[in-house]
N, C-alpha and C positions, 0 to 999 in steps of 0.2 A: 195657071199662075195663082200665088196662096194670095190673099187677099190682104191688104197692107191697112185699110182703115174700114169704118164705115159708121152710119151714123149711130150716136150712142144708146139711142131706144130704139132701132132697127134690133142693134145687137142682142137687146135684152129681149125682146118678144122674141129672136127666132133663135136665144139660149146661143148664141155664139159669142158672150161677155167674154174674154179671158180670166179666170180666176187664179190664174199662178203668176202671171206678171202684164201689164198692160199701163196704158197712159190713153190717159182723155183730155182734150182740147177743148175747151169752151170757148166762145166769144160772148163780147159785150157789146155790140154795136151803138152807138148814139144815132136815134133816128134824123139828128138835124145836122153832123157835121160827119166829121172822120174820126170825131174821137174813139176810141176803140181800146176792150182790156181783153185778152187774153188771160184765160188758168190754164195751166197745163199739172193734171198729178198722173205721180205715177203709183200706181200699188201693186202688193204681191198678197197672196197666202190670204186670198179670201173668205172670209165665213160663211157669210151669206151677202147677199144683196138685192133689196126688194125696192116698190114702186112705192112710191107716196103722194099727194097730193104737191108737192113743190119738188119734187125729183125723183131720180134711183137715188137711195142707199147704200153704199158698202159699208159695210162690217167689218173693217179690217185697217189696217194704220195706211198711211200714204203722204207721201210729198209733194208739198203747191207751189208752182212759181208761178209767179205773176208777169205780166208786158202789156207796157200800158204806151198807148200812141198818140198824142198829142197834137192838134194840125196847130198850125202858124198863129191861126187867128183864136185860140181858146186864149179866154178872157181871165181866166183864173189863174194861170202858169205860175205864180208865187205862195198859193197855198198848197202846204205840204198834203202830198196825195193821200192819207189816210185820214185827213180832215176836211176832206172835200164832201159833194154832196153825195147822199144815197147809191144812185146811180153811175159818180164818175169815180168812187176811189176803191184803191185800192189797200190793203192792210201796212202800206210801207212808208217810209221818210224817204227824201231824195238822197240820202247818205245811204240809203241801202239799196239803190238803183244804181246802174250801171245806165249814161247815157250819151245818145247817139245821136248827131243835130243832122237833120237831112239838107239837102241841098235845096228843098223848096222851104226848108226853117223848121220843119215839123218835128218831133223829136221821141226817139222812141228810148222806154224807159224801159229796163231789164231787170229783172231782181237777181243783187248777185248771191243770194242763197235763198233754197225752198226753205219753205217754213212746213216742219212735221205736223201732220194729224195724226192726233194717237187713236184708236178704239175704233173709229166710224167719221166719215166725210159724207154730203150729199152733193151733188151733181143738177143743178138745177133745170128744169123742164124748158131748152128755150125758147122766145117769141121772137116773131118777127122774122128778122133775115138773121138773126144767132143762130149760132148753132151746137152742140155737144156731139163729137168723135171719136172713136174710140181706136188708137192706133195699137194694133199687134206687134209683140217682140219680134221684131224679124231680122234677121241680120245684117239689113240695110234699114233700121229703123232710122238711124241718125239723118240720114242722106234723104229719108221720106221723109222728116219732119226739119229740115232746113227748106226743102223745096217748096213746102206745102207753106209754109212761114214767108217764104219767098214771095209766092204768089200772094198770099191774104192781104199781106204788108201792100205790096201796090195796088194792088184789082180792088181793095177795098177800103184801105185806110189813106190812100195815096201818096206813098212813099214813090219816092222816082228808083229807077228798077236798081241801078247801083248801090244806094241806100240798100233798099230790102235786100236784095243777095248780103254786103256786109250782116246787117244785123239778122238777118235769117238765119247765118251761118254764127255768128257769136249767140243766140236763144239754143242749137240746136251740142253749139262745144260746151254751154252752163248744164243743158240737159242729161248728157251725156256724163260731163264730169261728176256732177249732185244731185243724180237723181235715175242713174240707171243702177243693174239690180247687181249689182257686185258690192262687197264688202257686207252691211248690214243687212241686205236683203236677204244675201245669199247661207 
């Protein structure tokens, strides 16, 4: 069976990056709640891509969406998430999120368009319980990356399982629609 993900600096030491098209999952965990951000880019028609002191490098254009998860009790809910701190925001306004209020109040935020990196992106080295993935075009990619959103959404940022299936499956139709490799890629 071909291998559907695996970790993103596994891939790179043992040379199995994809360089013609791929997508990597990052997480953001907050050590003290649920808060939690998701990138997901995808890229194609890679140049090079090397190690550095704060990540891999690719050398090549790619598209980032963001999903940022919110638990009930975060204290900040009314400043716009790119003017947040260091650590909890992410590059967007809530005009530019698609959002989704869970049943236990917690609320998961969507970007409803990637934002292009032109020339070169890095991919950050992660701590802790983060992590960096690197998902294969595979023909069932979409259906691997609702499931795998499915599962992170509850087991980790505690979304109730109904929640996460919905927005699992609304991250994996945005991905799909703006950001797989037909049109510009191709």
């Amino acid at each position: 069976m071909a291998v559907k993900a695996m970790d993103l600096f596994d891939a790179y030491r043992q040379d199995q990056l994809p360089k013609d098209e791929g997508y990597v999952i990052s997480s953001f965990f907050n050590s003290n709640s649920a808060y939690s951000i998701y990138e997901i880019v995808s890229y194609s028609g890679v140049k090079s891509i090397y190690l550095n002191d704060a990540g891999l490098t690719f050398q090549t254009n790619g598209k980032k969406m963001h999903v940022l998860i919110e638990p009930a009790s975060y204290p900040n809910k009314a400043i716009e998430p790119y003017v947040r701190s260091h650590t909890e925001q992410i590059p967007l306004r809530f005009s530019e999120l698609e959002q989704i209020t869970a049943k236990n109040q917690s609320k998961i935020m969507i970007a409803k368009q990637p934002i292009d990196s032109f020339s070169s992106f890095t991919i950050l080295k992660p701590t802790g319980v983060n992590f960096a993935l690197v998902f294969y075009n595979r023909p069932d990619l979409f259906a691997t990356l609702q499931m795998f959103f499915e599962k992170t959404f509850n087991r980790e940022a505690g979304i109730p399982q109904a929640d996460a299936k919905k927005s699992a499956k609304r991250v994996a139709d945005i991905v799909q629609a703006t950001m797989s490799f037909k049109g510009e890629y191709s």
